[in-house]
mmCIF file as gemmi writes it, N, C-alpha and C atoms, coordinates in Angstrom:
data_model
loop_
_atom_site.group_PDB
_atom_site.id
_atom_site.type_symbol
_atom_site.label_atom_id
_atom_site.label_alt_id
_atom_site.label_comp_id
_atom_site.label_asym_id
_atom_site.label_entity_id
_atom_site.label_seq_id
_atom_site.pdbx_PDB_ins_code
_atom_site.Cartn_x
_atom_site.Cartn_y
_atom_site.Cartn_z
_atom_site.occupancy
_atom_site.B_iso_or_equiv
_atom_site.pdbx_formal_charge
_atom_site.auth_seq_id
_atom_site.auth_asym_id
_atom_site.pdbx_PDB_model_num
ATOM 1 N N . UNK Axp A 1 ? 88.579 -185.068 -77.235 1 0 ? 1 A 1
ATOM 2 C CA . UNK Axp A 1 ? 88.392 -186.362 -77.831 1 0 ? 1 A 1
ATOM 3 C C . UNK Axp A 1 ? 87.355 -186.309 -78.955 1 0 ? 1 A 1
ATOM 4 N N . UNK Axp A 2 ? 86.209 -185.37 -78.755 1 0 ? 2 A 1
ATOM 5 C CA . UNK Axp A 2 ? 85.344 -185.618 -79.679 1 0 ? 2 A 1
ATOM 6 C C . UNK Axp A 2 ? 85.878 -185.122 -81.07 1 0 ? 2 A 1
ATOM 7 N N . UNK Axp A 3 ? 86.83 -183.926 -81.275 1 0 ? 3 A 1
ATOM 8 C CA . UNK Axp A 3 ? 87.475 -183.941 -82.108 1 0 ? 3 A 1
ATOM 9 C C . UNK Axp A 3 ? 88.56 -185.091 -82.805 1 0 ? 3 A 1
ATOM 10 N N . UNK Axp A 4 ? 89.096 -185.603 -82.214 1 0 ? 4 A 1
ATOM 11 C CA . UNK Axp A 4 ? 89.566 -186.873 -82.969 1 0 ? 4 A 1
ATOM 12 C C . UNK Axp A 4 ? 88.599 -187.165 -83.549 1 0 ? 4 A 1
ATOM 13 N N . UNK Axp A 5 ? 87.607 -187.814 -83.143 1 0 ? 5 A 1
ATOM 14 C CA . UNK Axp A 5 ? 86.546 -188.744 -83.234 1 0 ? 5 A 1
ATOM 15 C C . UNK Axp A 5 ? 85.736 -188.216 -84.673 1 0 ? 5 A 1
ATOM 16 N N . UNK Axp A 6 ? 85.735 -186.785 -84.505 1 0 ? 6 A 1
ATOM 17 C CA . UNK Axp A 6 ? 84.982 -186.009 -86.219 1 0 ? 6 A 1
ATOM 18 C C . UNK Axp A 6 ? 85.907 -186.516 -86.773 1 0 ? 6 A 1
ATOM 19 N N . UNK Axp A 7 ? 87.473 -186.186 -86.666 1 0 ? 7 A 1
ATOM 20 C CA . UNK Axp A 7 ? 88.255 -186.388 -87.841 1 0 ? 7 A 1
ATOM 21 C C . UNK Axp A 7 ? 88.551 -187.956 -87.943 1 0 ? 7 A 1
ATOM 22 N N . UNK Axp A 8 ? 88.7 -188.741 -87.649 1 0 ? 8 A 1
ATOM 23 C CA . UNK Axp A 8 ? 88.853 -190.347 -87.811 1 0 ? 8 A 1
ATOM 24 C C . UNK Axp A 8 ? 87.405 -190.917 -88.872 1 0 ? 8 A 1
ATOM 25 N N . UNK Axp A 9 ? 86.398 -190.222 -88.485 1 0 ? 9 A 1
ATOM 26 C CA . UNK Axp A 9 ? 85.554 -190.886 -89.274 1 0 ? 9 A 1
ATOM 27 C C . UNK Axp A 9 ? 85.652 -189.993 -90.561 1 0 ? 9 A 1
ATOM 28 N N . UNK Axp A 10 ? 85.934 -189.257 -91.144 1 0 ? 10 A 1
ATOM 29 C CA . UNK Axp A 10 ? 85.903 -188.78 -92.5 1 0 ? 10 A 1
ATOM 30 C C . UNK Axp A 10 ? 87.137 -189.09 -93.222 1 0 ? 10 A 1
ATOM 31 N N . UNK Axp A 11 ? 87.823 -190.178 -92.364 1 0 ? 11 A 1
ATOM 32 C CA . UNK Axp A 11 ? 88.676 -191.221 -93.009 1 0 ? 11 A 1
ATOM 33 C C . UNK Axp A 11 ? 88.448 -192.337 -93.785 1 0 ? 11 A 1
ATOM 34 N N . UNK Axp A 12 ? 89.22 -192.382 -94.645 1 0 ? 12 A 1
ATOM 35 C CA . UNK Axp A 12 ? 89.198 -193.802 -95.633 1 0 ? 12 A 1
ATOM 36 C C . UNK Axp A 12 ? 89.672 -195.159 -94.644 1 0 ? 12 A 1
ATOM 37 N N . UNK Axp A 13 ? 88.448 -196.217 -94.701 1 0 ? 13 A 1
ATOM 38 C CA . UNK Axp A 13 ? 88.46 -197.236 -93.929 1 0 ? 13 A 1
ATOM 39 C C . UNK Axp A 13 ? 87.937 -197.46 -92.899 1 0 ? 13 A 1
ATOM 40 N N . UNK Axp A 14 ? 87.497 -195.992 -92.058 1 0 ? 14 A 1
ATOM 41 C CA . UNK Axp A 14 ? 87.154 -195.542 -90.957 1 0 ? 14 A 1
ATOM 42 C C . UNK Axp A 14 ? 85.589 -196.557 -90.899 1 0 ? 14 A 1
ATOM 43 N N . UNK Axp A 15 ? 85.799 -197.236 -90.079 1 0 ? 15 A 1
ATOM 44 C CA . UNK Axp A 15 ? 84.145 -197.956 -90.055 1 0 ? 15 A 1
ATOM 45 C C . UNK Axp A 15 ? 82.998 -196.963 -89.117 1 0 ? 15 A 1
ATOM 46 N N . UNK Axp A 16 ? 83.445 -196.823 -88.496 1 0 ? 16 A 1
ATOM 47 C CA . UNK Axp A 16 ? 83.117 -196.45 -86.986 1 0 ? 16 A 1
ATOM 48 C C . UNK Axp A 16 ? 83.605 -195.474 -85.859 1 0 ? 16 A 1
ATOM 49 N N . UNK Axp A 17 ? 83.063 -194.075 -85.265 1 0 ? 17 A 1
ATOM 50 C CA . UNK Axp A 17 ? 84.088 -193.674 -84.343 1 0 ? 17 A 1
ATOM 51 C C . UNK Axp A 17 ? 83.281 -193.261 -83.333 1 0 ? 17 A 1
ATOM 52 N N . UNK Axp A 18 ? 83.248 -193.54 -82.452 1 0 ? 18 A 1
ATOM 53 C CA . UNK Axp A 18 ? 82.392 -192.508 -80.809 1 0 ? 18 A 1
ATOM 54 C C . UNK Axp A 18 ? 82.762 -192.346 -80.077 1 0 ? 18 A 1
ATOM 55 N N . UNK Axp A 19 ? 82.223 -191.852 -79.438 1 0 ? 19 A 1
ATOM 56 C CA . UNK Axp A 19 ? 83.047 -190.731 -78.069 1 0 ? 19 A 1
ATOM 57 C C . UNK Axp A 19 ? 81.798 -190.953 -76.514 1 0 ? 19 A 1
ATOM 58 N N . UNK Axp A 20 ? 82.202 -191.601 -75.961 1 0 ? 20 A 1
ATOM 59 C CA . UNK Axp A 20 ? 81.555 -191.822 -74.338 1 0 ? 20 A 1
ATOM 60 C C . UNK Axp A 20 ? 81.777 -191.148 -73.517 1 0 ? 20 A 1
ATOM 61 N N . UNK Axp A 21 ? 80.9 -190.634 -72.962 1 0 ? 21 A 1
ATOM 62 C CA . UNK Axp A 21 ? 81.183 -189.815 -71.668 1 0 ? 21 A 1
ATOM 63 C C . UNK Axp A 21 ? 80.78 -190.847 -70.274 1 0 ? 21 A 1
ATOM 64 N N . UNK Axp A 22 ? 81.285 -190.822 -68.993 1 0 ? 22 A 1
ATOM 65 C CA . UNK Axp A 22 ? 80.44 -191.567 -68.09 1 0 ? 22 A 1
ATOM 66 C C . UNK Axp A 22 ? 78.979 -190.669 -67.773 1 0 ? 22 A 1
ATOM 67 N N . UNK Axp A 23 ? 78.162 -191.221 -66.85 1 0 ? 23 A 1
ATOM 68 C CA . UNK Axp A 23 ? 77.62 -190.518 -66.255 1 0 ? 23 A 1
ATOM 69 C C . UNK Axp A 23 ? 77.665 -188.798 -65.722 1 0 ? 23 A 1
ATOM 70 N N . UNK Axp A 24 ? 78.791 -189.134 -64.751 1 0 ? 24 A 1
ATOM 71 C CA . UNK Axp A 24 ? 79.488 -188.441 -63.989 1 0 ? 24 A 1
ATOM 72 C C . UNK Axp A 24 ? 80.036 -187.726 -64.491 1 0 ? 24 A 1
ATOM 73 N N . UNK Axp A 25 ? 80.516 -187.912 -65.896 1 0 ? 25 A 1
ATOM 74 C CA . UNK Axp A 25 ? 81.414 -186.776 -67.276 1 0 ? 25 A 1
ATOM 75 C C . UNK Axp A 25 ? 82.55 -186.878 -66.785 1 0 ? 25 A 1
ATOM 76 N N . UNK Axp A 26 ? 83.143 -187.819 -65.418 1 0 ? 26 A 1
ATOM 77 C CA . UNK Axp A 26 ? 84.456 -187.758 -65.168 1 0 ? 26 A 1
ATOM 78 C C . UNK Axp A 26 ? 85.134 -188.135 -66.201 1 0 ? 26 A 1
ATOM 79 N N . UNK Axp A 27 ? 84.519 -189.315 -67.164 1 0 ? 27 A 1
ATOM 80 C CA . UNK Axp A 27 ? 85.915 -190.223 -68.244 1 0 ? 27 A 1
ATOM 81 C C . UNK Axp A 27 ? 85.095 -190.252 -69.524 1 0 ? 27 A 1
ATOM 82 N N . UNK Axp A 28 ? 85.875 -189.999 -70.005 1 0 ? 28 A 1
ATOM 83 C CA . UNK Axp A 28 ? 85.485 -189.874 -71.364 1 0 ? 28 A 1
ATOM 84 C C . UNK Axp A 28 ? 86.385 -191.288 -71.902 1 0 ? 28 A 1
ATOM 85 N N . UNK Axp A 29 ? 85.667 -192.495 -72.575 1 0 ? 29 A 1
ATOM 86 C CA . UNK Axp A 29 ? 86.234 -192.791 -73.826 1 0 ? 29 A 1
ATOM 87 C C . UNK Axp A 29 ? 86.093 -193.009 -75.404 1 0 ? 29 A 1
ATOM 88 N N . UNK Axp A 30 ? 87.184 -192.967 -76.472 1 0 ? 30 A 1
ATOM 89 C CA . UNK Axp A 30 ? 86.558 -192.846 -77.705 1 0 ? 30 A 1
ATOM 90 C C . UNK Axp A 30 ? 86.762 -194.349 -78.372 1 0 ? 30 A 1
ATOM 91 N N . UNK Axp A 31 ? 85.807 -194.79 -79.6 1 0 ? 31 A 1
ATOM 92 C CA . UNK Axp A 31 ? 86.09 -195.911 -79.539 1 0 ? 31 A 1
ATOM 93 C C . UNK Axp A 31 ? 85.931 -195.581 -81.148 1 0 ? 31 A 1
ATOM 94 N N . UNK Axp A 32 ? 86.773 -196.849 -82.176 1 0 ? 32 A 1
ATOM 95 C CA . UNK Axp A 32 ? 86.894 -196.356 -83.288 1 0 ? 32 A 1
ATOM 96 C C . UNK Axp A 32 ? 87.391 -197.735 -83.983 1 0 ? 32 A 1
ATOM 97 N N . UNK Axp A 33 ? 86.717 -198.402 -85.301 1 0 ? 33 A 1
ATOM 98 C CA . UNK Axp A 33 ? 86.58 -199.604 -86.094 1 0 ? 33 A 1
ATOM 99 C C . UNK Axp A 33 ? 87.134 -199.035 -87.229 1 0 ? 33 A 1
ATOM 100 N N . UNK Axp A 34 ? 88.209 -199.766 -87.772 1 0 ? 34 A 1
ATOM 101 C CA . UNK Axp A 34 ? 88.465 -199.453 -88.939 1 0 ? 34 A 1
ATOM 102 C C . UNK Axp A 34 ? 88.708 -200.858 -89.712 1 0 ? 34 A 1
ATOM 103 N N . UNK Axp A 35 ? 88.609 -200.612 -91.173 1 0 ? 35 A 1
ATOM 104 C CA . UNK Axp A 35 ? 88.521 -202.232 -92.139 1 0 ? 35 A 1
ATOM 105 C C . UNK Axp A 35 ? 89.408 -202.91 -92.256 1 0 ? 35 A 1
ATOM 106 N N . UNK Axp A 36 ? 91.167 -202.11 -91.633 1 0 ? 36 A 1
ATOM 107 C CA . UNK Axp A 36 ? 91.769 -203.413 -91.677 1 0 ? 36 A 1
ATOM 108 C C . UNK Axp A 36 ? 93.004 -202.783 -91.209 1 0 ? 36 A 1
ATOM 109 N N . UNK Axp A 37 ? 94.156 -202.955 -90.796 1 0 ? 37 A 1
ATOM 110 C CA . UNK Axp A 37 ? 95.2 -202.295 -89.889 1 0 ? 37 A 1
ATOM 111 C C . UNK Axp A 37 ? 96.039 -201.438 -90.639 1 0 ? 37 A 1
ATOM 112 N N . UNK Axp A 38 ? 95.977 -201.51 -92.01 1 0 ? 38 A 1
ATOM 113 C CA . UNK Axp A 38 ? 96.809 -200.418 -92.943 1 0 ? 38 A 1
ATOM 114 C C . UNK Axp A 38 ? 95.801 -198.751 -92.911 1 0 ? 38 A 1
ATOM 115 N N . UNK Axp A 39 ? 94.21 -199.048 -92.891 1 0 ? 39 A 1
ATOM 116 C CA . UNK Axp A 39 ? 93.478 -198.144 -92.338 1 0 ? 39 A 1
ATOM 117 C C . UNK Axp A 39 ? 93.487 -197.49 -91.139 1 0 ? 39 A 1
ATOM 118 N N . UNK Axp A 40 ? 93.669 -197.856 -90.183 1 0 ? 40 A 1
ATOM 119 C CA . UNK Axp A 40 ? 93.943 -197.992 -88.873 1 0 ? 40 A 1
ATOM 120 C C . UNK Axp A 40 ? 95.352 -196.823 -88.836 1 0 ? 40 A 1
ATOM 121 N N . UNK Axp A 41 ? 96.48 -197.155 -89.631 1 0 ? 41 A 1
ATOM 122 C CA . UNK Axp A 41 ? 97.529 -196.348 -89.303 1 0 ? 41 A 1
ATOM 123 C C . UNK Axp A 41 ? 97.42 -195.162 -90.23 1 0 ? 41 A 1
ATOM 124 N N . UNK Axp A 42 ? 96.606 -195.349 -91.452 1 0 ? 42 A 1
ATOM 125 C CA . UNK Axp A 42 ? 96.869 -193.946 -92.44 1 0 ? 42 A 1
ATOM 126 C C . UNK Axp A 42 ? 95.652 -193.047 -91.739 1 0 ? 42 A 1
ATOM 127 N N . UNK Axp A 43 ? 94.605 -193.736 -90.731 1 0 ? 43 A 1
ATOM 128 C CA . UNK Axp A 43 ? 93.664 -192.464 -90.202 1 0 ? 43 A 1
ATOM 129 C C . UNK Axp A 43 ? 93.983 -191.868 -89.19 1 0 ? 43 A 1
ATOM 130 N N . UNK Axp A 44 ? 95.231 -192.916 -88.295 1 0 ? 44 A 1
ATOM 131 C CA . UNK Axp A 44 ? 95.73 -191.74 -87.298 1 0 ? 44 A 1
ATOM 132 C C . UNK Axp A 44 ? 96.575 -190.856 -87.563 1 0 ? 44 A 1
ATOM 133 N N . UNK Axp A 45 ? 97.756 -191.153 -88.856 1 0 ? 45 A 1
ATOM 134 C CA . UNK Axp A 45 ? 98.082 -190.029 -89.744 1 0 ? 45 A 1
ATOM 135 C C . UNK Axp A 45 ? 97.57 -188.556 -90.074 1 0 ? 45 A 1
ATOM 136 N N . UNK Axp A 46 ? 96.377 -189.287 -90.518 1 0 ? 46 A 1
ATOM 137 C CA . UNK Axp A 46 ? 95.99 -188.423 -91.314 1 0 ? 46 A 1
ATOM 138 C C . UNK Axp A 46 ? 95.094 -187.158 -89.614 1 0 ? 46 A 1
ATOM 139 N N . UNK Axp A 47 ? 95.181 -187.854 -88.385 1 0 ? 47 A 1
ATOM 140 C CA . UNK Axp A 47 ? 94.356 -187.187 -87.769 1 0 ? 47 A 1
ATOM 141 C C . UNK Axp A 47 ? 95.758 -186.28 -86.966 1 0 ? 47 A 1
ATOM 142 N N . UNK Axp A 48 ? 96.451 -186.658 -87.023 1 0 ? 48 A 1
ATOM 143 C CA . UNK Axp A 48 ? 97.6 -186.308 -86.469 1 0 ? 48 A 1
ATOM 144 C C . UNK Axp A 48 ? 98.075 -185.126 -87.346 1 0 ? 48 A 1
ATOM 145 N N . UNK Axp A 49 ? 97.893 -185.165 -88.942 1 0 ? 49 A 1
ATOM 146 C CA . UNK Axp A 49 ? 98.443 -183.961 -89.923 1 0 ? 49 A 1
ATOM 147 C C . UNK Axp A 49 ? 97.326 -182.977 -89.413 1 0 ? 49 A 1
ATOM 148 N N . UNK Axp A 50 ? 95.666 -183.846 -89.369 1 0 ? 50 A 1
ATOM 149 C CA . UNK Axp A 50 ? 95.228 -182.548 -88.765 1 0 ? 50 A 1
ATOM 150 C C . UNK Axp A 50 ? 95.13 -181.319 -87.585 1 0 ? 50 A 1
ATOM 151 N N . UNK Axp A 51 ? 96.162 -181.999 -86.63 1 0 ? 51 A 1
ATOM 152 C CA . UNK Axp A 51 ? 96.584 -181.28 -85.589 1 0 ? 51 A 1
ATOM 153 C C . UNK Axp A 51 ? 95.79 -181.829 -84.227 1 0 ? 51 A 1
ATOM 154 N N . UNK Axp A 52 ? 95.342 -183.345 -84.68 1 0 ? 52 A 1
ATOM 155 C CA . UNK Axp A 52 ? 94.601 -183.908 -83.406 1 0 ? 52 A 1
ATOM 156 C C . UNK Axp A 52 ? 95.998 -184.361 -82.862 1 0 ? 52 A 1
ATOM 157 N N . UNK Axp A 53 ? 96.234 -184.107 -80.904 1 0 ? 53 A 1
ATOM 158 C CA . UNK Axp A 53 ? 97.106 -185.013 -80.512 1 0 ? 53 A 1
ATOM 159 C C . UNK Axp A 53 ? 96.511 -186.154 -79.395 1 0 ? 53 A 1
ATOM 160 N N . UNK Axp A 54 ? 96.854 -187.507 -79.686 1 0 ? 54 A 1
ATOM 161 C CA . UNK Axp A 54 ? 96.439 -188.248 -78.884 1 0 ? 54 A 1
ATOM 162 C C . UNK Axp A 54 ? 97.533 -188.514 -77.627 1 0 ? 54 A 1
ATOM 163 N N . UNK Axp A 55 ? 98.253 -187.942 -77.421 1 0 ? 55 A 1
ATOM 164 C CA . UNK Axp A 55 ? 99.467 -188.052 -76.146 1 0 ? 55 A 1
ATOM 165 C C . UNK Axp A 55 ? 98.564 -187.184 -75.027 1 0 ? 55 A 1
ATOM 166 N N . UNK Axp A 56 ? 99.05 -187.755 -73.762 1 0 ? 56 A 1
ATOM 167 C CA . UNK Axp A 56 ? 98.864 -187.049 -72.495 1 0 ? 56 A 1
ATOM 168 C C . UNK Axp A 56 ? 98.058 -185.335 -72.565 1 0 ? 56 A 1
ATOM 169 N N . UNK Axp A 57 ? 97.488 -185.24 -71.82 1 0 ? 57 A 1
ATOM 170 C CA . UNK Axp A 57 ? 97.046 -183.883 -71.965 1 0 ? 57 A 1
ATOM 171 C C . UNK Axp A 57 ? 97.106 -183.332 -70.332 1 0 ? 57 A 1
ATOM 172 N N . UNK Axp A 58 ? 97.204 -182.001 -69.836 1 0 ? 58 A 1
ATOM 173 C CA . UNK Axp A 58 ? 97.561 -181.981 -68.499 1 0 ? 58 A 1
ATOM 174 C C . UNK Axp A 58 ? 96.369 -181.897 -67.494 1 0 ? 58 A 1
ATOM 175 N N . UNK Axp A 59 ? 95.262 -181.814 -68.51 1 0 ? 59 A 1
ATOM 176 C CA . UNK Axp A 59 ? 94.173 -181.681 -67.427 1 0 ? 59 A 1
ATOM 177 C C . UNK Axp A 59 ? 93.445 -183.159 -67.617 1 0 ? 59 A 1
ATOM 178 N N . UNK Axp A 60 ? 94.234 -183.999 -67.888 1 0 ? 60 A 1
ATOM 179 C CA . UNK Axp A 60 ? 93.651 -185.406 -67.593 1 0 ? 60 A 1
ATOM 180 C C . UNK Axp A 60 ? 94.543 -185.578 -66.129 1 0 ? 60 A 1
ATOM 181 N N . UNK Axp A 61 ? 93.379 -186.873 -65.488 1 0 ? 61 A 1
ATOM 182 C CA . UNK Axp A 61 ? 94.127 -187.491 -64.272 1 0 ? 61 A 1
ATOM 183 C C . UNK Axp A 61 ? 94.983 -188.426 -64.509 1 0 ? 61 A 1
ATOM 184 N N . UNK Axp A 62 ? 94.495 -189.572 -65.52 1 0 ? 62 A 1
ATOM 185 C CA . UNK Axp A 62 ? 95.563 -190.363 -65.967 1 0 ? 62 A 1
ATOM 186 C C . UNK Axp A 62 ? 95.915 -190.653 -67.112 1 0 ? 62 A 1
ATOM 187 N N . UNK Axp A 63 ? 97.252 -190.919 -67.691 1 0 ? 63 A 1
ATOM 188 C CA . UNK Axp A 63 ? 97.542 -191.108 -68.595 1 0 ? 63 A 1
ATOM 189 C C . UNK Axp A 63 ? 96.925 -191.59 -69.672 1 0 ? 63 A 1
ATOM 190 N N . UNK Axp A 64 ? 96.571 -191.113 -70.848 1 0 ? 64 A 1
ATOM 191 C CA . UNK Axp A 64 ? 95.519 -192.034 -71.803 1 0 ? 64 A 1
ATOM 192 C C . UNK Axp A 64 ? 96.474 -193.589 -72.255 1 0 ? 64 A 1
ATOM 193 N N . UNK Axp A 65 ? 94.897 -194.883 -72.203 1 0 ? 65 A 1
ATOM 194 C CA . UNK Axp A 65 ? 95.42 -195.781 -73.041 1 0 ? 65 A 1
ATOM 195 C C . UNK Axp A 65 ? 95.001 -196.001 -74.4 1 0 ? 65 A 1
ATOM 196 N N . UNK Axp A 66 ? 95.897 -196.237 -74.952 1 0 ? 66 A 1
ATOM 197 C CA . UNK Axp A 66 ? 95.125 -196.402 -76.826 1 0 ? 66 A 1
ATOM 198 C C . UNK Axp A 66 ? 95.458 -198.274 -76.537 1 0 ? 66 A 1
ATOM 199 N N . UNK Axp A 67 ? 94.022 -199.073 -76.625 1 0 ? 67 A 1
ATOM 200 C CA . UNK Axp A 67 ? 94.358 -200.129 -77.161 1 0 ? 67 A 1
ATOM 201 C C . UNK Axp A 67 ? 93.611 -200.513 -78.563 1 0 ? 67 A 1
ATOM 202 N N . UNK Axp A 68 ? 94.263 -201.855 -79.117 1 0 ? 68 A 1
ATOM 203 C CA . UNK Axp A 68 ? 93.774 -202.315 -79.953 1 0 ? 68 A 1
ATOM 204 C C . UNK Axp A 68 ? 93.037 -203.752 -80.219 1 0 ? 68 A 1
ATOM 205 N N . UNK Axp A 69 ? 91.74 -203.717 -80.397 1 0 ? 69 A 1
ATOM 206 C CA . UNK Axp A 69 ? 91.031 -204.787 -79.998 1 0 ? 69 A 1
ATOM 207 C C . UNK Axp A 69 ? 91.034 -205.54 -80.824 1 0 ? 69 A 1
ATOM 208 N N . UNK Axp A 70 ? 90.745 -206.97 -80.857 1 0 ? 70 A 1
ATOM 209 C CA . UNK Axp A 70 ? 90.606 -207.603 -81.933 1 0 ? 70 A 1
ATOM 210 C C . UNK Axp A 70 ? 89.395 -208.601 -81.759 1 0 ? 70 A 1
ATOM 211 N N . UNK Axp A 71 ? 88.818 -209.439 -82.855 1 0 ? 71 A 1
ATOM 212 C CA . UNK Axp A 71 ? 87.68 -210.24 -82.261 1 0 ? 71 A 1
ATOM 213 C C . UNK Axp A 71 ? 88.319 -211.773 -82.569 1 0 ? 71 A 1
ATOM 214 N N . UNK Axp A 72 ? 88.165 -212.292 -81.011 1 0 ? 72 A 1
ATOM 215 C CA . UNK Axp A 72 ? 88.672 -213.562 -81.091 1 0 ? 72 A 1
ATOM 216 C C . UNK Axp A 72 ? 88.364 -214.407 -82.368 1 0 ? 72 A 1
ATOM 217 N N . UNK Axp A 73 ? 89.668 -215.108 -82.514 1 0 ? 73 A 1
ATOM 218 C CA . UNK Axp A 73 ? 89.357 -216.059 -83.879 1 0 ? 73 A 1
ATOM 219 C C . UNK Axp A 73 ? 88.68 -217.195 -83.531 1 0 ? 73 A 1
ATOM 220 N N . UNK Axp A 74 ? 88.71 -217.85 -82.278 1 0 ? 74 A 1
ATOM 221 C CA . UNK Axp A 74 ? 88.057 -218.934 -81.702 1 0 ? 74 A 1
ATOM 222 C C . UNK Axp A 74 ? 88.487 -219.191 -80.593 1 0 ? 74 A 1
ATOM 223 N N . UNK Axp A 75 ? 87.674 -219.354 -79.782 1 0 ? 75 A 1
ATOM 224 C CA . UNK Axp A 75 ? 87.549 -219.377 -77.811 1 0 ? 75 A 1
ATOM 225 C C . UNK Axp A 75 ? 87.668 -220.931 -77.69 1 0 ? 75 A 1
ATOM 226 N N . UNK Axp A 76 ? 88.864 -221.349 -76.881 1 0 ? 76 A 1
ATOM 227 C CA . UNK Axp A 76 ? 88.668 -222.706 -76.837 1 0 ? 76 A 1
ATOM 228 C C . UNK Axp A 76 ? 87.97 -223.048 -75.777 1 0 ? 76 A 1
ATOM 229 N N . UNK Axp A 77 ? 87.608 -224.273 -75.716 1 0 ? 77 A 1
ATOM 230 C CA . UNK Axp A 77 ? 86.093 -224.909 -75.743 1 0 ? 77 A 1
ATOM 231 C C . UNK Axp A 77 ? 86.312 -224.719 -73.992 1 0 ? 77 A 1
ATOM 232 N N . UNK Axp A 78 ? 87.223 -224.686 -73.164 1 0 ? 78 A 1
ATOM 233 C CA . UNK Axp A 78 ? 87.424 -224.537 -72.088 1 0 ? 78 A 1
ATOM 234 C C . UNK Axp A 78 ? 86.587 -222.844 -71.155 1 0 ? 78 A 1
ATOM 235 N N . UNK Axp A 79 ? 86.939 -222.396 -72.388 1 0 ? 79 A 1
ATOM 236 C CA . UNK Axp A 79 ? 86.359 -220.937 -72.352 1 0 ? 79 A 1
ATOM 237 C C . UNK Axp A 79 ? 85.251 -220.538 -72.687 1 0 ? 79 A 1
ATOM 238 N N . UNK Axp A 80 ? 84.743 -221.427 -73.75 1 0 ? 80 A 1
ATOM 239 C CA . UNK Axp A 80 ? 83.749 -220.673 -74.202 1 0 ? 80 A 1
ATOM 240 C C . UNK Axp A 80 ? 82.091 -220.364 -72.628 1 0 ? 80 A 1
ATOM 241 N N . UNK Axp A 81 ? 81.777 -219.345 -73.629 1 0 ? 81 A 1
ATOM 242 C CA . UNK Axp A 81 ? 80.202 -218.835 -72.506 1 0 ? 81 A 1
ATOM 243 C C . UNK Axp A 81 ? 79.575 -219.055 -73.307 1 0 ? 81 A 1
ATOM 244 N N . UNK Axp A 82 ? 77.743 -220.148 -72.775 1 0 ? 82 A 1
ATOM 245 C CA . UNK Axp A 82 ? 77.058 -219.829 -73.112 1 0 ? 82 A 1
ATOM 246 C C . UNK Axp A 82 ? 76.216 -218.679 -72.672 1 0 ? 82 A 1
ATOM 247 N N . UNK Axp A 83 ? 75.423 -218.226 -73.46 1 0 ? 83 A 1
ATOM 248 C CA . UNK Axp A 83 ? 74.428 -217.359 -73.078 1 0 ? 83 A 1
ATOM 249 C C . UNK Axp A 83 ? 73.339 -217.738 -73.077 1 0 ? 83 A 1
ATOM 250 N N . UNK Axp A 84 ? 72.246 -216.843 -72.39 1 0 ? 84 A 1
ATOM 251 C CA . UNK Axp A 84 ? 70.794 -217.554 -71.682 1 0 ? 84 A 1
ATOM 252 C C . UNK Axp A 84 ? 69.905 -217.254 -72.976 1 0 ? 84 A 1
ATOM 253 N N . UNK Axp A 85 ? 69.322 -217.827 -73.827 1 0 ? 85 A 1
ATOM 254 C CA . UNK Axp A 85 ? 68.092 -217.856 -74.343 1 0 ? 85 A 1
ATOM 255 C C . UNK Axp A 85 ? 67.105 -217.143 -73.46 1 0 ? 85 A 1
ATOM 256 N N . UNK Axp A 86 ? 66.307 -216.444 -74.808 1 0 ? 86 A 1
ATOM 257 C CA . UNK Axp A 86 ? 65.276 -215.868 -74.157 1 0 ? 86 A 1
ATOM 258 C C . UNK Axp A 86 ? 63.953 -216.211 -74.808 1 0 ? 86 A 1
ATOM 259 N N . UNK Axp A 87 ? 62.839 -216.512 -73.978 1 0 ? 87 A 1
ATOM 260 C CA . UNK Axp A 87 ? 61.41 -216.761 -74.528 1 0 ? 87 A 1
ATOM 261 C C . UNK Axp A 87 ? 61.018 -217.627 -74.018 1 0 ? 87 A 1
């Protein structure tokens, strides 16, 4: 994973890329911001020409998930959380 993670960020658009380990080093995940979803597909391209594969690998336990996050446009009011002030 940490290889993806070099090559995604020396991508065009690439905001952001890291790589988590747990504690335990059982799970690794990588996490990765890019400026806008046409970026998003030419850096996994481009990580994919470099011979990164993000499919299954056999010494994982479970199947990898790739999701894609987005930041809510607005939480309706039913939902929303406040948070605690501090001082």
């Amino acid at each position: 994973m940490q290889h993806a993670v070099d090559v995604l960020r020396t991508t065009p658009g690439c905001l952001s890329a890291a790589c988590w380990v747990t504690a335990e080093g059982e799970s690794v995940v990588s996490t990765a911001q890019f400026a806008s979803d046409e970026a998003l597909a030419a850096s996994f391209a481009a990580a994919h020409e470099a011979g990164v594969d993000f499919a299954y690998d056999e010494r994982e336990r479970l199947p990898r998930q790739v999701l894609t996050l987005r930041p809510p446009t607005a939480l309706p009011e039913e939902t929303s959380v406040t948070m605690p002030t501090s001082g």
